[in-house]
C-alpha angles and dihedrals in degrees: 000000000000100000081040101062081047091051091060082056090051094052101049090057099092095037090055090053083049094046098046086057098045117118086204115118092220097046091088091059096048086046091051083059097050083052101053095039084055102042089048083055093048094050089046110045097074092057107038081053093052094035090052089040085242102120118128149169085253097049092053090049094048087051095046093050093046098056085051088058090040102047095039094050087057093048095047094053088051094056090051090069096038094246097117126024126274094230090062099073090047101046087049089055087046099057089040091054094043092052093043093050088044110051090040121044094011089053107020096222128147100222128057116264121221142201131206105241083040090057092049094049091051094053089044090052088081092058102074095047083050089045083053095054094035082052102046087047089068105278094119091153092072087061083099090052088049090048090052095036092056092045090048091054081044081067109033092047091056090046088043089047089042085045095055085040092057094042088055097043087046086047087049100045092049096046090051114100107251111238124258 
């Protein structure tokens, strides 16, 4: 039920990219839909999955992929009207695959490894997408605070990307034989 609830995530992804670059006068409310039905399956999943004992390391990656896709699609769609910058998408691929590729093959776990700051940014991701539709619905005066929100994830996603770096680098240099 758990990765089902994910799956419904997964498969408005494409529809809300669509959505955010519709002309169309009524595309912002269907997107706001989109947007609440994936945020509500975002916020159920975990603990359906933990509620039924059916929580696993595939399920939190699932979930964890399918925000990215999610989220990027949104983003994407938002560059492409201007509305968001470019570097934000790419800064958001960046830290997922960093994580991905870190928790992963650095430290050969089966289960994803956060961060702190990793875990706030990935919750923030969704704000801009949400600014966007907010923004196309008629609330053009939060186009400043979309402006702020998306260069503050500009920063934190580079700190949170330099933090996993030096985490790494620090790991290797201490498992490295000292020399004699």
């Amino acid at each position: 039920m758990a990765n089902l609830l994910t799956a419904v995530r997964l498969l408005l992804a494409l529809p809300l990219a669509l959505l955010i670059l519709s002309p169309d006068a009524r595309a912002p409310f269907a997107a706001a839909l989109a947007m609440l039905v994936a945020i509500a399956s975002d916020l159920t999943d975990g603990p359906v999955a933990r509620r039924t004992g059916t929580a696993s390391a595939f399920g939190g990656t699932f979930d964890h992929t399918t925000d990215y896709v999610f989220v990027v699609a949104g983003l994407t769609a938002s560059v492409l009207r201007g509305d968001v910058p470019w570097i934000l998408p790419v800064l958001v691929t960046a830290a997922f695959l960093q994580y991905t590729i870190d928790s992963y093959w650095f430290h050969g776990d089966r289960r994803l490894r956060g961060s702190r700051l990793g875990r706030y940014n990935g919750i923030l991701y969704f704000f801009p997408v949400c600014g966007v539709i907010l923004i196309r619905l008629g609330l053009t005066f939060l186009v400043p605070a979309l402006a702020a929100v998306c260069w503050l994830l500009v920063v934190t996603s580079i700190v949170s990307i330099g933090e996993r770096v030096m985490l790494v680098w620090r790991a290797t240099r201490s498992a490295r034989p000292s020399p004699s």
